[in-house]
N, C-alpha and C positions, 0 to 999 in steps of 0.2 A: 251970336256972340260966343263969344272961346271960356270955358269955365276956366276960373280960378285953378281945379285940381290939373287940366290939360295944362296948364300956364307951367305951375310948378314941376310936372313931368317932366316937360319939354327943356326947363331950366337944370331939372337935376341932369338930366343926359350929357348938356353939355357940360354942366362942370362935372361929371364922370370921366367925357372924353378931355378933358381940362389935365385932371390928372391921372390917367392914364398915360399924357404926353410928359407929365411932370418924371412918372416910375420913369419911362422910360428914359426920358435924358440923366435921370439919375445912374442907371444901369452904364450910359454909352461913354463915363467922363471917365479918359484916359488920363494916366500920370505922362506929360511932358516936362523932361529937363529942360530946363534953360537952353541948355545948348542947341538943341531943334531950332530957337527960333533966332537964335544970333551965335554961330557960327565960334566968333571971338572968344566965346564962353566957355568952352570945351575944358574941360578937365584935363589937369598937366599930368595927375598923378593917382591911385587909386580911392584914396580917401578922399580928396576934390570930388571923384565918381562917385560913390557911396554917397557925403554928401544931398549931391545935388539929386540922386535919385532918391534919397529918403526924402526931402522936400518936396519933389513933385508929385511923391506919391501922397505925403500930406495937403499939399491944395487939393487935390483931386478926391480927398476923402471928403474935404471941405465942402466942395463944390455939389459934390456925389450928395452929400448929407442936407444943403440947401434944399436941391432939387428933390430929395425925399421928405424935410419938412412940407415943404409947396405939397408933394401928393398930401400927403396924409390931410393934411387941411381940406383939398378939395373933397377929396374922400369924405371928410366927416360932413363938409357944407352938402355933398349930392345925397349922403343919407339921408339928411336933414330935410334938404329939399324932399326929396320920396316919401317920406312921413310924412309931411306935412300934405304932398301931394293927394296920398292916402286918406288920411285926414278928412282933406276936404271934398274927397269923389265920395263918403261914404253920409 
């Protein structure tokens, strides 16, 4: 039978590589304008520009900073796990 301390090892790994995926998609979130995804939307004039690129660059901070709560969370549950894994091998 599998001990307890293997069980929680085996769980901390994955939620390590849990957020490991999380940094990383935090890292990968570009700022898209509007305009990228609908054509229509294009900026007539420089401040329209300005605009809509200080916006995208604010979702994407948005976005960026979800995906690094998510890490940090997992992060603190695989420590968690790994102690306790410790814990229970000793």
């Amino acid at each position: 039978m599998i001990e307890l301390g293997t069980v929680l090892e085996l769980l901390a790994l994955v939620v390590g590589v849990l957020a490991a995926i999380e940094t990383y998609r935090a890292v990968k979130v570009k700022p898209r304008p509007v305009w990228e995804d609908d054509p229509k939307l294009k900026p007539r004039n420089m401040a329209e520009h300005a605009f809509g690129t200080v916006m995208a660059r604010e979702a994407a901070n948005f976005w960026s900073g979800r995906h690094a709560v998510k890490a940090a969370i997992y992060g603190l549950l695989a420590t968690g796990l790994a102690a306790f894994a410790w814990i229970a091998k000793s």
